[in-house]
LUMRO-370305 format. One record per residue (C-alpha): residue number from 1; x, y, z. Coordinates in nm, 4 decimals, decimal comma. Each point is the difference from the previous one (the first is absolute). Layout:
N
+-----+----------+----------+----------+
:   k :        u :        v :        w :
+-----+----------+----------+----------+
: NUM :        X :        Y :        Z :
...
+-----+----------+----------+----------+
***
This chain:
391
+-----+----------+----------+----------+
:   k :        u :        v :        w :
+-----+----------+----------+----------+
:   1 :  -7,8985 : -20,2702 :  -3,3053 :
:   2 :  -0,0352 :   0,3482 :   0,0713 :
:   3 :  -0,3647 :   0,1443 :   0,0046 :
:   4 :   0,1032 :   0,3688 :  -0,0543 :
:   5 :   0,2753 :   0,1746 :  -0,2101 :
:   6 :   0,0571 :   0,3212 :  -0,0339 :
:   7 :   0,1212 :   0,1990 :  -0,2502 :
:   8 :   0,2715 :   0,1038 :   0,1752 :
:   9 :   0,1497 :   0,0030 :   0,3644 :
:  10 :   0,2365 :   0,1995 :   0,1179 :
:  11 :   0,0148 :  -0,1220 :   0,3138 :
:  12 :   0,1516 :  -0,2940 :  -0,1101 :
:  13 :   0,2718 :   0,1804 :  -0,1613 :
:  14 :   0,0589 :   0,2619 :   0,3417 :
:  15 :  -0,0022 :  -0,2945 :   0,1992 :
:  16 :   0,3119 :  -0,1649 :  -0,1997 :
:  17 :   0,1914 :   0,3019 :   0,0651 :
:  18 :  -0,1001 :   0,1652 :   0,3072 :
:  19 :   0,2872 :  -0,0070 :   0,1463 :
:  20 :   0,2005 :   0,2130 :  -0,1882 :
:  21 :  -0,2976 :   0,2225 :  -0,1239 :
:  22 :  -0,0385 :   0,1350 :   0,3636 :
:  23 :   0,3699 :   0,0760 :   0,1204 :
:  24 :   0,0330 :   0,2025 :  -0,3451 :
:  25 :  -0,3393 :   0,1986 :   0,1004 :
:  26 :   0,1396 :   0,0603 :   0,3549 :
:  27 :   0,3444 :   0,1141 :  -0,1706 :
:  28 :  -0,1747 :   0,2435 :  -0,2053 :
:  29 :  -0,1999 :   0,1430 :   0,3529 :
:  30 :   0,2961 :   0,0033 :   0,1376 :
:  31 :   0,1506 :   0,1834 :  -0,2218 :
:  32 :  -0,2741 :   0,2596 :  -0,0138 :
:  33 :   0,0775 :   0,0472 :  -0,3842 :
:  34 :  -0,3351 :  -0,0415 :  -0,1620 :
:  35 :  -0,0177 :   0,1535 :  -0,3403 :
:  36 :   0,2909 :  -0,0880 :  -0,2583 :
:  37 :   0,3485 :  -0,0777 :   0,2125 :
:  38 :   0,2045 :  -0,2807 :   0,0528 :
:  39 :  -0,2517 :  -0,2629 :  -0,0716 :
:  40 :  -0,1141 :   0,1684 :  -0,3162 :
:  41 :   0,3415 :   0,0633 :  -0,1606 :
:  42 :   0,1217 :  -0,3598 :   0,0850 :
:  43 :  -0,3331 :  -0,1569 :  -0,1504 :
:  44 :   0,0657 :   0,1963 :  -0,3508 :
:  45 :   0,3338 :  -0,0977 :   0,0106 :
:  46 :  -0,1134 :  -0,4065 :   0,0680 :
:  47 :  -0,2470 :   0,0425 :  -0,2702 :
:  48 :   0,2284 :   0,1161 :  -0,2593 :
:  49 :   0,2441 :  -0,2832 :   0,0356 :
:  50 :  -0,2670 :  -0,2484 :  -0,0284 :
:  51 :  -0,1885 :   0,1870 :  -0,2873 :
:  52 :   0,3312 :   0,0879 :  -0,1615 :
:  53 :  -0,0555 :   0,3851 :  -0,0513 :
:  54 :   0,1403 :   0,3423 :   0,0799 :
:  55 :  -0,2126 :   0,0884 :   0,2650 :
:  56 :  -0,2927 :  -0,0417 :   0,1566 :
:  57 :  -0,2630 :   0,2802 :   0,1405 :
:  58 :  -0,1676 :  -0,1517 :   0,2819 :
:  59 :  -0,3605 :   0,2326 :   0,0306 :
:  60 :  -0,3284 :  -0,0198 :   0,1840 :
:  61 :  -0,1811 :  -0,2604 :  -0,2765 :
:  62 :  -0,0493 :  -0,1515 :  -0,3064 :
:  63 :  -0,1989 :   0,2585 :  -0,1108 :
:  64 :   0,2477 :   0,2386 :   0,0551 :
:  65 :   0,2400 :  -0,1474 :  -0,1280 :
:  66 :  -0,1371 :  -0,0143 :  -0,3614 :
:  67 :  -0,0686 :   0,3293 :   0,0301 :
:  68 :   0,3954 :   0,0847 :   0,0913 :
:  69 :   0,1169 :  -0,2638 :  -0,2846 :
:  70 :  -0,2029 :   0,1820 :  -0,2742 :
:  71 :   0,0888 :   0,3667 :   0,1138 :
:  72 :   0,3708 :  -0,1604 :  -0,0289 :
:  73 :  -0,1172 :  -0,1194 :  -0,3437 :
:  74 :  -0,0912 :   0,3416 :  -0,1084 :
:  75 :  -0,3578 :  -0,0385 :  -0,0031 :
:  76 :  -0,1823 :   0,2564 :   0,0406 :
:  77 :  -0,3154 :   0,2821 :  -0,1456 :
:  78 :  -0,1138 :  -0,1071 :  -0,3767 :
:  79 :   0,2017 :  -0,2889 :  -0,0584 :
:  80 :  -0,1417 :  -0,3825 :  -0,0281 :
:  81 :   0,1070 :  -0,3195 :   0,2125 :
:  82 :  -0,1156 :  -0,2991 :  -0,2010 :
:  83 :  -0,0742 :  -0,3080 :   0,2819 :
:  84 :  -0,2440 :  -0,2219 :   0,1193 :
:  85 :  -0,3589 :   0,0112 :   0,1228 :
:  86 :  -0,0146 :  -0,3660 :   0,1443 :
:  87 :   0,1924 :   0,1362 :   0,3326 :
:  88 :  -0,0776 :   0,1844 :   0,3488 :
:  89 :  -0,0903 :   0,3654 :  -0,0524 :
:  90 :   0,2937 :   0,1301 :   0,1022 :
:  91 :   0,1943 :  -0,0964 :  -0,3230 :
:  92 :  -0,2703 :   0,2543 :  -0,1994 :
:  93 :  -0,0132 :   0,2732 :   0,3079 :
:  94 :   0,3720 :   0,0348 :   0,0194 :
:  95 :   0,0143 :   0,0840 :  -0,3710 :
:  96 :  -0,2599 :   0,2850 :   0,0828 :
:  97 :   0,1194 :   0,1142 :   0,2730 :
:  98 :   0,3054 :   0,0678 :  -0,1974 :
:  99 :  -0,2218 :   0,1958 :  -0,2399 :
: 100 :   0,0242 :  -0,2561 :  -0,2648 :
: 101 :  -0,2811 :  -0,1910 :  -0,1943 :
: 102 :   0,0066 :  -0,3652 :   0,0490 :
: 103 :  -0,0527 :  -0,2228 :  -0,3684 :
: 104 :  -0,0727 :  -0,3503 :   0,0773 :
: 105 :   0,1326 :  -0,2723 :  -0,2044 :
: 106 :  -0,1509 :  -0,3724 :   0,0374 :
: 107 :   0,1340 :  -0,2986 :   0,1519 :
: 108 :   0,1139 :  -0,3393 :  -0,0695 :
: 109 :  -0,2558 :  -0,2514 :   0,0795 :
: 110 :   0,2433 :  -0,2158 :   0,1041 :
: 111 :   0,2585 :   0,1836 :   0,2436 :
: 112 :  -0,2638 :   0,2728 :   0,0337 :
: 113 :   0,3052 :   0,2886 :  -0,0545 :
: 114 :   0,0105 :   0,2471 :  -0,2964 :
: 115 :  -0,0337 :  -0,1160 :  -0,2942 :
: 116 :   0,2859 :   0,0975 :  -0,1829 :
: 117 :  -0,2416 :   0,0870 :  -0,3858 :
: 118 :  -0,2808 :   0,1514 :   0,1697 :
: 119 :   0,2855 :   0,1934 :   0,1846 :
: 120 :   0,1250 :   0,1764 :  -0,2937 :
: 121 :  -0,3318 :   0,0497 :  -0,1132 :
: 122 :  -0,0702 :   0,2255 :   0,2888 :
: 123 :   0,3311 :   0,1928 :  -0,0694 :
: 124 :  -0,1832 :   0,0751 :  -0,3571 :
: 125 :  -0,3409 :   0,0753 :   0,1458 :
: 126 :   0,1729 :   0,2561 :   0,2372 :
: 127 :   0,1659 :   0,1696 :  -0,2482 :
: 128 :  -0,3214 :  -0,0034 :  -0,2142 :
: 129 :  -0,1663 :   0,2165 :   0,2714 :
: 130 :   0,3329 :   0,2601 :  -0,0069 :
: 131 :   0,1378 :  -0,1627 :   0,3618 :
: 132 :   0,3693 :  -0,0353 :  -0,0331 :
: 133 :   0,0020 :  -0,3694 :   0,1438 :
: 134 :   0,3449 :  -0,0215 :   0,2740 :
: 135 :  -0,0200 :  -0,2684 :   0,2016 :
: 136 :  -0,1424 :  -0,3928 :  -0,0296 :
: 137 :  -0,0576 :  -0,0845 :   0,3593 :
: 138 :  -0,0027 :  -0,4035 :   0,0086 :
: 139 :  -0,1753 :  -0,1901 :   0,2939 :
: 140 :   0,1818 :  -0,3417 :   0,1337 :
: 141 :  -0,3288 :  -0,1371 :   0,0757 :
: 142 :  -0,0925 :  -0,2378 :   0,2345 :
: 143 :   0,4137 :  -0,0591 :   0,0736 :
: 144 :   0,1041 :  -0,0800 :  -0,3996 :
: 145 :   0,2165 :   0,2387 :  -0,1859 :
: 146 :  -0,1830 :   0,1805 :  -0,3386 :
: 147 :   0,2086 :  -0,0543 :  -0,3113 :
: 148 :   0,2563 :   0,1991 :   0,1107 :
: 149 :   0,1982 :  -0,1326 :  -0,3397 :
: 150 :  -0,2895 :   0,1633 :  -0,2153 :
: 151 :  -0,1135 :   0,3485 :   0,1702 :
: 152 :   0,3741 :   0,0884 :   0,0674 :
: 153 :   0,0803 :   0,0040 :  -0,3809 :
: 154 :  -0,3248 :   0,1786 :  -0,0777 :
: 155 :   0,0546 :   0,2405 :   0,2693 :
: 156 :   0,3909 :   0,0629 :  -0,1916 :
: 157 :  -0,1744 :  -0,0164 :  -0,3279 :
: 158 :  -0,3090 :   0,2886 :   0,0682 :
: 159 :   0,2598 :   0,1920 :   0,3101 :
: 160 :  -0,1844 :  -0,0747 :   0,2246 :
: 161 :   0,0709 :  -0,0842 :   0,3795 :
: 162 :  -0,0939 :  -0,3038 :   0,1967 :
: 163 :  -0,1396 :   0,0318 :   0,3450 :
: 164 :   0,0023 :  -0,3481 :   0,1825 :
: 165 :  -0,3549 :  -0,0428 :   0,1859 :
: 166 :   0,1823 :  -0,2978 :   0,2172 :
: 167 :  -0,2072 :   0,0017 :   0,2975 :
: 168 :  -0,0955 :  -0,3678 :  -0,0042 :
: 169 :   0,3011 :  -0,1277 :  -0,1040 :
: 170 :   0,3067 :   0,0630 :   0,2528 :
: 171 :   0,2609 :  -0,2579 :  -0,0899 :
: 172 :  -0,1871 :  -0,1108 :  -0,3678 :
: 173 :   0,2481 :  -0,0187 :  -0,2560 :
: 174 :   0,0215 :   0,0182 :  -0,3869 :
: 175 :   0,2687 :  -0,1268 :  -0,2399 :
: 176 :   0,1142 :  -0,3518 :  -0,0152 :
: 177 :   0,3012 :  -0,2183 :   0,1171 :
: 178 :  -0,1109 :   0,0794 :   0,3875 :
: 179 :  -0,0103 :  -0,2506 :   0,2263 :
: 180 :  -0,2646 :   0,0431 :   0,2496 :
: 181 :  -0,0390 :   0,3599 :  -0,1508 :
: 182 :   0,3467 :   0,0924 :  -0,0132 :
: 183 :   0,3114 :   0,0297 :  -0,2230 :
: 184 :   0,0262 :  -0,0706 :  -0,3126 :
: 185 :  -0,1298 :   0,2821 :  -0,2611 :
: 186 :  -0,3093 :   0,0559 :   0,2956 :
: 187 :  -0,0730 :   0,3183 :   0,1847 :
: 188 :  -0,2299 :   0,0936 :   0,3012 :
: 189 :  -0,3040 :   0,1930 :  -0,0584 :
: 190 :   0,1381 :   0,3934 :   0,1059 :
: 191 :   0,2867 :  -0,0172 :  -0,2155 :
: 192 :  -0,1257 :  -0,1356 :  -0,3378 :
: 193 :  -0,0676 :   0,3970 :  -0,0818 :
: 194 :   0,1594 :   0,3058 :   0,1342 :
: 195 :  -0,2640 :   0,0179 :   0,2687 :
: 196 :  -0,2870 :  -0,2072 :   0,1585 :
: 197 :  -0,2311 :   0,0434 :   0,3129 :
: 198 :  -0,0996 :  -0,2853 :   0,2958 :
: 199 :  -0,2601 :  -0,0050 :   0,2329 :
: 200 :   0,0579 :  -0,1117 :   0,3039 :
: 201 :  -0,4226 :  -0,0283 :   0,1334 :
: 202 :  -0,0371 :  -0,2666 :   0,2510 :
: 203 :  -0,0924 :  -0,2691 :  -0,2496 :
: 204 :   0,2601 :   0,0338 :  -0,2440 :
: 205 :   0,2927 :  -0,2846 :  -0,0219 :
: 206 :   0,2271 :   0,2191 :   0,1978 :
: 207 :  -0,2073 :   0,2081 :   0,2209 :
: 208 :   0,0090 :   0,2742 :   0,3360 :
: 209 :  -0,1838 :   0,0131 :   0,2620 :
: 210 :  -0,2267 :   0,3180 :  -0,1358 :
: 211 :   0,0793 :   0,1843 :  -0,3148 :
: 212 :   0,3104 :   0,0463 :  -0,1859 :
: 213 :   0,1731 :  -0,0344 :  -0,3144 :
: 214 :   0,3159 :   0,0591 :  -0,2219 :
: 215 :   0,1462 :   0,1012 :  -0,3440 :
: 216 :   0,3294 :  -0,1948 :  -0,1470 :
: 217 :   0,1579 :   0,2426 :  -0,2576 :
: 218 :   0,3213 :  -0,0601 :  -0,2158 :
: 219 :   0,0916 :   0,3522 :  -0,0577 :
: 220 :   0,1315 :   0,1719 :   0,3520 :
: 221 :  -0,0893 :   0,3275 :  -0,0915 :
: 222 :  -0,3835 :  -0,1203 :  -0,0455 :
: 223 :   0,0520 :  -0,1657 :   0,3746 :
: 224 :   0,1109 :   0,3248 :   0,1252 :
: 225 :  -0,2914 :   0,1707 :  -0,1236 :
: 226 :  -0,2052 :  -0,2252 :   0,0967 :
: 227 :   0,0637 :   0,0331 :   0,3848 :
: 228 :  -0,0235 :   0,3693 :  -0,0630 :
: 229 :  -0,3720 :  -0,0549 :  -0,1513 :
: 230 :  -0,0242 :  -0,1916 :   0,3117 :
: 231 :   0,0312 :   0,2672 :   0,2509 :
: 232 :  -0,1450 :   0,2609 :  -0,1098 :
: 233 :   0,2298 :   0,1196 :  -0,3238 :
: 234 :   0,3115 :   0,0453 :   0,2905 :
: 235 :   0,3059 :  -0,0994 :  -0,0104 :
: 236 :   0,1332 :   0,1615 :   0,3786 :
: 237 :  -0,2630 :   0,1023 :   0,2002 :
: 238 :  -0,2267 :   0,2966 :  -0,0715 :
: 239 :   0,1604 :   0,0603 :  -0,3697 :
: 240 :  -0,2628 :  -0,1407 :  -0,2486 :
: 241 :   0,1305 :  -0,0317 :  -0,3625 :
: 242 :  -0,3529 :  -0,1151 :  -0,1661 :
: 243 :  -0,2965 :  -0,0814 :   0,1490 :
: 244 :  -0,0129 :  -0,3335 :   0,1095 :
: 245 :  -0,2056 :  -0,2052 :   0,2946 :
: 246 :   0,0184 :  -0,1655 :   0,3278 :
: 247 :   0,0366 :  -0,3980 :  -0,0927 :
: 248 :   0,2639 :  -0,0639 :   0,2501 :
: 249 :   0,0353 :  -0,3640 :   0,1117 :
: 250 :  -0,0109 :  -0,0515 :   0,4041 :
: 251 :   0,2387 :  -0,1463 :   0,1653 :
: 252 :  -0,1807 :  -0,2682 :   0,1487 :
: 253 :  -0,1207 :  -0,1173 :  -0,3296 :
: 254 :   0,3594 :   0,0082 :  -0,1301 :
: 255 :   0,1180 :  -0,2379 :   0,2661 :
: 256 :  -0,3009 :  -0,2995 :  -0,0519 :
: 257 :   0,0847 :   0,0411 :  -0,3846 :
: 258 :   0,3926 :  -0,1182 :   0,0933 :
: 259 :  -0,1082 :  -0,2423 :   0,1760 :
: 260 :  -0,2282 :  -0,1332 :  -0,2137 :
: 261 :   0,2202 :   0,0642 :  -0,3411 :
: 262 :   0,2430 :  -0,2947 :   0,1572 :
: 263 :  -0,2950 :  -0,2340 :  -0,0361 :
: 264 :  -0,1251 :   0,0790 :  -0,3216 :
: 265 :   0,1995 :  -0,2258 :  -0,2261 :
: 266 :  -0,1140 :  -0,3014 :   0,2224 :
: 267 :  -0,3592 :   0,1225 :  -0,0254 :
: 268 :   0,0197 :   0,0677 :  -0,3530 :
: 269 :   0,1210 :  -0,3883 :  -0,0422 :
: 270 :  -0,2688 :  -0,0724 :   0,1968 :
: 271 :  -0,2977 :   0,2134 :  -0,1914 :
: 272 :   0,1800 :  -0,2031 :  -0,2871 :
: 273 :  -0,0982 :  -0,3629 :   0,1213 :
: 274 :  -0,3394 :   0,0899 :   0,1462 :
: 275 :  -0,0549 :   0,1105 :  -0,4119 :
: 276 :   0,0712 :  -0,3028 :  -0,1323 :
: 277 :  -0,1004 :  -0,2164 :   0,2710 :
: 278 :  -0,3636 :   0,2104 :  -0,0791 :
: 279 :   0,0608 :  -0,1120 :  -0,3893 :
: 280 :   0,0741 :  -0,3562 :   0,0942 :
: 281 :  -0,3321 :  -0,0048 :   0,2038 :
: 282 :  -0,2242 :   0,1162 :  -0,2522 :
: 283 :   0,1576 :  -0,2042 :  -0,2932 :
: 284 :  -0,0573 :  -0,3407 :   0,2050 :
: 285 :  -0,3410 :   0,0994 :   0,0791 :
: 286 :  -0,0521 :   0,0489 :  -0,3844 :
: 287 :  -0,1095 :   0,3927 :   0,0940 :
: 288 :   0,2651 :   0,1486 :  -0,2355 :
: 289 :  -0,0819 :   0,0899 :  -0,3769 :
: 290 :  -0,0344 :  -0,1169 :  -0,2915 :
: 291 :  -0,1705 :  -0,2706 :   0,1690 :
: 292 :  -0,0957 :   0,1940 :   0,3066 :
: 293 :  -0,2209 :   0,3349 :   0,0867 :
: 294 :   0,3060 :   0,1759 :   0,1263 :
: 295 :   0,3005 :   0,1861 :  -0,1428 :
: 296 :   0,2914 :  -0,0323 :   0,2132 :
: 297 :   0,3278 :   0,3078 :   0,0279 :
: 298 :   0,2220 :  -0,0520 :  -0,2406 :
: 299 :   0,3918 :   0,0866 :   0,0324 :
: 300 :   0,2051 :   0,1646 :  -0,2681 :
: 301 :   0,2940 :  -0,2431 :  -0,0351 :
: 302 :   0,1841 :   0,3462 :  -0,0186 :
: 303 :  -0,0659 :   0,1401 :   0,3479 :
: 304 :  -0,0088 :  -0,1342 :   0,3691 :
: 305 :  -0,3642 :   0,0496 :   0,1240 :
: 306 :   0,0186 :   0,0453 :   0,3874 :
: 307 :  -0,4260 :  -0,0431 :   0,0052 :
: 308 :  -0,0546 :   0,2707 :   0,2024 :
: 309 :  -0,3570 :  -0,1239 :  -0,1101 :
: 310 :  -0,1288 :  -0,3719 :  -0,1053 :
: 311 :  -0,2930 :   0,1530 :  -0,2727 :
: 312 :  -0,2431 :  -0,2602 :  -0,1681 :
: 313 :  -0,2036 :   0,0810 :  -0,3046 :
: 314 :  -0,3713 :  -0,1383 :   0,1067 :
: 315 :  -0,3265 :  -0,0322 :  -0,1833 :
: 316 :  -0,2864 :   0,1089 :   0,2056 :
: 317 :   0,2466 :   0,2057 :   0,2592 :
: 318 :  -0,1848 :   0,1496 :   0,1843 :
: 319 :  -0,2504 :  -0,2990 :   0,1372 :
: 320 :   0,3610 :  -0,1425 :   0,0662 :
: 321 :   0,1138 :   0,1805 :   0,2124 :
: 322 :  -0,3095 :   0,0483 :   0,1892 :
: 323 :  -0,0238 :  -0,3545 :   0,0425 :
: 324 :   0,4177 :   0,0281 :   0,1374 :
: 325 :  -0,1563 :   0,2622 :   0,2550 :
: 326 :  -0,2675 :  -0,2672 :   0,0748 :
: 327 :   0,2764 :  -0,2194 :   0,0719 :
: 328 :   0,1982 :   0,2665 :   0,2015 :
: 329 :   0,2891 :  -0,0144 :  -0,2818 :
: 330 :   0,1579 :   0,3180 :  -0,0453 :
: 331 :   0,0305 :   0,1168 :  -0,4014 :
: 332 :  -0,0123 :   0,3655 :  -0,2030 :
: 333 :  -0,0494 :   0,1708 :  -0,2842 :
: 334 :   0,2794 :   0,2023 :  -0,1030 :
: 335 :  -0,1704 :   0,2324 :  -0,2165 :
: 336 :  -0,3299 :  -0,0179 :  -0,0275 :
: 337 :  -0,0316 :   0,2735 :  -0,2018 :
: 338 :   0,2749 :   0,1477 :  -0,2098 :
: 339 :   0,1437 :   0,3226 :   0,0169 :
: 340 :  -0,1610 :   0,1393 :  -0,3414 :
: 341 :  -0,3621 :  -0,0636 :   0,1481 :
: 342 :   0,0333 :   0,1440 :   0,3158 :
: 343 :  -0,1933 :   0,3191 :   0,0571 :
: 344 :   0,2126 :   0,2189 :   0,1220 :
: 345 :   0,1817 :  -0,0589 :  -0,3571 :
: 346 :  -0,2775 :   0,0833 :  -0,2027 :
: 347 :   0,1397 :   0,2767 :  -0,1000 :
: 348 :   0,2528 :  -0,1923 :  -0,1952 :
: 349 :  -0,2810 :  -0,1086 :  -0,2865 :
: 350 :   0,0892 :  -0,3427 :   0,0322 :
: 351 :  -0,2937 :  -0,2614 :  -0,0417 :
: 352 :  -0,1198 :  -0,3549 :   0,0541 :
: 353 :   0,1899 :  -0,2355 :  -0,2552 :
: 354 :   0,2851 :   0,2390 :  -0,0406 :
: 355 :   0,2130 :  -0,2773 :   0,1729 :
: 356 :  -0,1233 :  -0,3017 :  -0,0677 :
: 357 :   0,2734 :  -0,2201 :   0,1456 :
: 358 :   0,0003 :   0,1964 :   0,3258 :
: 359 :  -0,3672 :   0,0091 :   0,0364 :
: 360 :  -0,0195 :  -0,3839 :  -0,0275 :
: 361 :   0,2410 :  -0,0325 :   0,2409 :
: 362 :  -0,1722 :   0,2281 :   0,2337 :
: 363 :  -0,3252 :  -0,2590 :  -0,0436 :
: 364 :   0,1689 :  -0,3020 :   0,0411 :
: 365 :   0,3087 :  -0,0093 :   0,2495 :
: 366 :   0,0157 :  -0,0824 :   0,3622 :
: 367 :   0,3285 :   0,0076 :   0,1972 :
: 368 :  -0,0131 :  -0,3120 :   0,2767 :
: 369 :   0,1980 :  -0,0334 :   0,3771 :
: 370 :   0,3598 :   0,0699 :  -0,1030 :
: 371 :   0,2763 :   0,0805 :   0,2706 :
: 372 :   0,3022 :  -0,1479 :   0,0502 :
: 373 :  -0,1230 :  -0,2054 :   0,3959 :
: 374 :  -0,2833 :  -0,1353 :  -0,2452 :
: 375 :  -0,0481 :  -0,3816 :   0,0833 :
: 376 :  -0,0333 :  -0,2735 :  -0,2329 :
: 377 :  -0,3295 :  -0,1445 :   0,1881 :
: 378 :  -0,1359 :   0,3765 :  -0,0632 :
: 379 :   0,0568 :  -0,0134 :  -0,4004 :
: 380 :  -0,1638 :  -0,3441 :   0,0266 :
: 381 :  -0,3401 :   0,1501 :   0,1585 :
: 382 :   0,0240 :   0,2845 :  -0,2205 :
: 383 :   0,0325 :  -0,1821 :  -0,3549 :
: 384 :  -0,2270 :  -0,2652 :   0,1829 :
: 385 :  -0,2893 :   0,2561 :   0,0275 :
: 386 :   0,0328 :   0,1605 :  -0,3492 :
: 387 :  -0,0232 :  -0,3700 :  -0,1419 :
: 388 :  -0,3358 :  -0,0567 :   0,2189 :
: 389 :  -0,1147 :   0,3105 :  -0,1652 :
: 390 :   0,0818 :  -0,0914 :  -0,3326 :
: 391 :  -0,1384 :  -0,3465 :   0,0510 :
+-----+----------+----------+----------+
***
């Protein structure tokens, strides 16, 4: 058995395709066509057949793109995007930098996703405090699909927009009568609203080799803005309609994403098995609740979860996973602490207990080795060690 695992290792994964990953860097030197180009327009155009949208904005990052998806949204100064705090800070800083206010909502202890009551809670609150509430910007956390069913009929109800946050979740699906995520009534996270945002960071399921990311919209007038906003508010060079930014994918990164976007359903599959292999492990050693200390992921019957991340709940976390660092077995917190407690929020008036749900969560999970060159003898040492700690 293996002695160390990590949490994840991308060798592994560049060493399964090297060799097409290097010819399609050398094509792209070759061509000398860095920024945007050929690669670019051909990976939006791949993406959109497999996402099943308009168009796609390829741009310089996740980040970014959430911050191009809710200027397409019509987000901006004064108005309210209700979302979630139990997410990386770029869900909350995209909504300021648009000028906007986020309100969080609380999650679902069990999918960890917006909770669909508390949701329309936060609609009232904002409107409470005189914010005209526009936008309810979901998070597919951890690779599962929110209730999609629930926040898009709220959304009609209140006019509001949805913004997808769908940056761990490229490929998850929601609506049933897929098979293996597709067909039936199902649809890919990007086009289960009229405009979502990926990240494409290094660790993510699909991932570049640096930076990048993309918006799926179904509305090709939003697309067209949106690669305006992109470059600088132009649409030829050196005429500027609005003021946009530079969030221009490279080239380079465009190229490794095609490459890599041929793979993905196979790795999804894969992220798939290691999950319920993980379950199967922890049920036979009697780790799994009601009878054991730990709360395993759960999947929505309704939605194909892609487990971008493999997240236990835990009782006494923390001296967990220092004991998994002990044993040189990789694990993380994603968050530690949620959005409305961070200090550079503050300002916000939010305060301890505001959210219960999220701030349990925040105390109690711990996401374990999960990528799709995983090995069986690896989730064997891992759920090995957690049941020597719990022993």
């Amino acid at each position: 058995m293996s002695t160390h695992v990590p949490m994840l290792d991308l060798h592994r994964q560049f060493a399964s395709i090297r060799e097409e990953v290097l010819p399609a860097v050398e094509r792209v030197c070759t061509s000398q066509q860095y920024i945007l180009g050929p690669e670019v327009t051909e990976l939006e155009r791949e993406i959109s057949a497999y996402i099943g949208c308009a168009e796609t904005v390829a741009c310089s990052s996740g980040t970014d793109a959430l911050w191009l998806a809710l200027l397409a949204a019509g987000v901006g100064p004064g108005q309210a995007v209700v979302t979630t705090s139990f997410s990386f800070f770029a869900t909350a800083s995209s909504i300021i930098r648009c000028g906007a206010t986020p309100v969080f909502a609380d999650i679902d202890e069990k999918s960890y996703n917006l909770n669909p009551v508390s949701v329309l809670q936060a609609i009232a609150k904002a409107r409470s405090q005189n914010m005209r509430a526009t936008a309810i910007l979901p998070v597919h956390l951890y690779g599962q699909c929110a209730d999609m069913d629930a926040l898009s009929a709220m959304a009609a109800e209140h006019k509001l927009e949805v913004v997808e946050d769908a940056a761990q979740a490229f490929g998850a699906t929601w609506g049933v009568g897929g098979v293996g995520g597709v067909g039936g009534n199902s649809h890919k996270a990007g086009a289960l609203s009229k405009v979502a945002a990926f990240s494409f960071y290094p660790t993510k399921n699909l991932s570049a080799a640096g930076d990048a990311g993309c918006v799926t919209t179904t509305d090709p007038e939003w697309g067209a803005r949106m690669k305006r906003l992109r470059n600088h508010g132009s649409p030829k060079r050196y005429l500027h309609d609005e003021i946009g930014w530079n969030t221009r994918m490279d080239s380079i990164q465009a190229a490794v994403l095609r490459i890599k976007l041929r793979h993905l359903p196979t790795w999804n599959a894969k992220r798939r098995d290691i999950a319920h292999h993980y379950t199967h492990l922890f049920q036979q050693a009697g780790l799994a609740s009601p009878q054991g200390p730990l709360v395993l992921p759960t999947e929505d019957p309704r939605g194909y979860h892609i487990y971008h991340q493999y997240v236990i709940r835990a009782p006494r976390r923390d001296d967990l996973r220092n004991y998994l660092t002990e044993k040189k077995i990789g694990s993380e917190v994603y968050y530690p602490i949620p959005l409305h407690l961070q200090p550079s929020l503050a300002y916000l008036g939010c305060q301890a207990g505001d959210l219960p749900e999220t701030e349990r969560a925040a105390a109690e999970v711990l996401a374990l080795p999960m990528f799709p060159e995983l090995r069986e003898d690896e989730q064997e040492t891992v759920v090995g060690r957690i049941a020597e700690f719990y022993s």
